[in-house]
C-alpha positions as CSV (number, residue, x, y, z in Angstrom):
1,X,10.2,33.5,32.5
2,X,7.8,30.1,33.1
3,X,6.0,28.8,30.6
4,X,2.3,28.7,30.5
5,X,1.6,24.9,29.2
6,X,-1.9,24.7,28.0
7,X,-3.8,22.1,26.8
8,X,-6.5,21.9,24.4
9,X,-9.4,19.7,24.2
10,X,-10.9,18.8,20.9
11,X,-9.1,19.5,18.1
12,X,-11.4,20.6,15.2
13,X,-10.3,23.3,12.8
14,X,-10.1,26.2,15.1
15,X,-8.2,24.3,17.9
16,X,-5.5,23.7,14.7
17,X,-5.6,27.7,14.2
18,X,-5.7,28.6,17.7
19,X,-2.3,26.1,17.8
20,X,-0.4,28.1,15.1
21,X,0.5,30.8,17.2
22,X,2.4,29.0,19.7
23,X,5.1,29.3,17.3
24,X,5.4,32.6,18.1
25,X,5.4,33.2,21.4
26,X,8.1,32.2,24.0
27,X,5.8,32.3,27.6
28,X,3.4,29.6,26.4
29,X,3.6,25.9,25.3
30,X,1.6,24.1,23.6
31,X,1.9,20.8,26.1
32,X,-1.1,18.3,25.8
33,X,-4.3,17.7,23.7
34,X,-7.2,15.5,24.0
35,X,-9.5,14.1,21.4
36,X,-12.0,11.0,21.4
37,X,-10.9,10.7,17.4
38,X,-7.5,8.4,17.3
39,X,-6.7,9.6,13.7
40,X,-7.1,13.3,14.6
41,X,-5.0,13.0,18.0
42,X,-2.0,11.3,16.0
43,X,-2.2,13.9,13.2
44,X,-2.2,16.9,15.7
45,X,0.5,15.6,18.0
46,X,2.8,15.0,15.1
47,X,2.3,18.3,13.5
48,X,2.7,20.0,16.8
49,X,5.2,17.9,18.4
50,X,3.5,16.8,21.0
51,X,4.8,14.0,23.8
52,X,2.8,11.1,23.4
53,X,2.3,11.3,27.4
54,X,0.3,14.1,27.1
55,X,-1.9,13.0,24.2
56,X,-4.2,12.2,25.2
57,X,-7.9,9.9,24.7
58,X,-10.1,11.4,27.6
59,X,-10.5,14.8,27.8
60,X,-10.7,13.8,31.5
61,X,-7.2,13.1,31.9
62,X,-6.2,16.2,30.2
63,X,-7.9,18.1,32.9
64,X,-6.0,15.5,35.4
65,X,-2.6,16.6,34.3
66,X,-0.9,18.6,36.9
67,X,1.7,20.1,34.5
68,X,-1.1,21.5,32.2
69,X,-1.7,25.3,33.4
70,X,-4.4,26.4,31.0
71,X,-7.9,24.9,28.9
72,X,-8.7,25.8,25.8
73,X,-12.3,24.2,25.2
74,X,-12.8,24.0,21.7
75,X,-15.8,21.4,21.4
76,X,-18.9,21.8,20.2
77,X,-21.2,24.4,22.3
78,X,-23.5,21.9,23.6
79,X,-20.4,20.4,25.7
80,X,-18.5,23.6,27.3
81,X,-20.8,24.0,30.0
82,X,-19.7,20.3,31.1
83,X,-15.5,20.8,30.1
84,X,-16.0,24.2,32.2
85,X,-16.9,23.1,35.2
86,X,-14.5,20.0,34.9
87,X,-11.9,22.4,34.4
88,X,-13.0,24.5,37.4
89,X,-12.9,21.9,39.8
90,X,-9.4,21.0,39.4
91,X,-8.4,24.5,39.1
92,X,-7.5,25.2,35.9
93,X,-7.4,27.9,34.1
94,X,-9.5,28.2,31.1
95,X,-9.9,29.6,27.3
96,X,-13.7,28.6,25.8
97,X,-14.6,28.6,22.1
98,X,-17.3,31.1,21.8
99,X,-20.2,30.8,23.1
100,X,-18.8,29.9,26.3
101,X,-22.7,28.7,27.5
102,X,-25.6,27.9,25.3
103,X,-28.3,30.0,27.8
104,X,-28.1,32.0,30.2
105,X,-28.6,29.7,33.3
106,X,-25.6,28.0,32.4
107,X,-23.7,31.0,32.4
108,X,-25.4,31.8,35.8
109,X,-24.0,29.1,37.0
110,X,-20.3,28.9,35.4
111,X,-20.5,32.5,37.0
112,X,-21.2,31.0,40.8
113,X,-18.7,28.4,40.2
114,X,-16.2,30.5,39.4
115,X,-16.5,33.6,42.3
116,X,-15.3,30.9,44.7
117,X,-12.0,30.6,42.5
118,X,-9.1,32.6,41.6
119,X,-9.2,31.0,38.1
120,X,-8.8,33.0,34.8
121,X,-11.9,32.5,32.7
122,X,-12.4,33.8,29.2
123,X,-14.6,33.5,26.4
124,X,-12.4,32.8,23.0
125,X,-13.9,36.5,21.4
126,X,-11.3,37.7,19.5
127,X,-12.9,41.5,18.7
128,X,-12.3,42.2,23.0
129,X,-8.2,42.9,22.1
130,X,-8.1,43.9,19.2
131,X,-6.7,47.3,18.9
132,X,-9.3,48.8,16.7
133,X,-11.8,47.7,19.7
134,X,-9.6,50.1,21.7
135,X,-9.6,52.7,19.4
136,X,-13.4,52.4,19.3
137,X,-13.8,52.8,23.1
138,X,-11.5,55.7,23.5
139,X,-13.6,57.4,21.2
């Protein structure tokens, strides 16, 4: 089975708990980060064991780099909107913190970007698989 190698950009508290869980899973890697903080990208790619080839400064060349699969956005909300459609127009797949879009116009037009795509797109909402959610719905 291939490996989904995804990459995260910014790497705040949540991006550290979102990475936990690699360690369980044998489909998905944890390839490449990007952060604009020096001291925060050395710290993450050492407790992740990260290749220093795909750490990187820009969160432009994270979306540049053909062997990363999937996005996970986890910047501040003001900036998804911009990471999204970055992300969209080099194809990549793509995980946003929530709120994926700070009003409705932008998700309007994430929406119109993305119906001329075959790209995954989801909003980082945990409560959607859950299996009490489930339960809840089949009720």
């Amino acid at each position: 089975m291939k490996k989904i190698n995804w990459g995260i950009i910014g790497l705040g508290n949540i991006a550290h708990e979102f990475s936990k869980a690699f360690v369980e899973t044998n489909n998905a890697k944890l390839l490449a980060i990007s952060s604009k903080d020096e001291d925060k990208l050395k710290k993450f790619r050492l407790q992740y064991n990260i290749e220093s080839k795909f750490s990187f400064k820009n969160y432009q060349d994270l979306i540049n780099c053909d062997e990363v699969d999937i996005v996970y956005i986890a910047l501040p909300n003001s900036f998804h909107k911009q990471w999204i459609l970055k992300a969209i127009e080099h194809k990549k797949n793509i995980l946003v913190e929530k709120p994926a879009t700070i009003n409705f116009h932008e998700a309007n037009e994430i929406k119109e970007c993305l119906k001329k795509t075959n790209i995954f797109f989801s909003e980082a909402f945990m409560y959607r698989y859950l299996p009490q959610t489930r339960s809840v719905i089949n009720l």
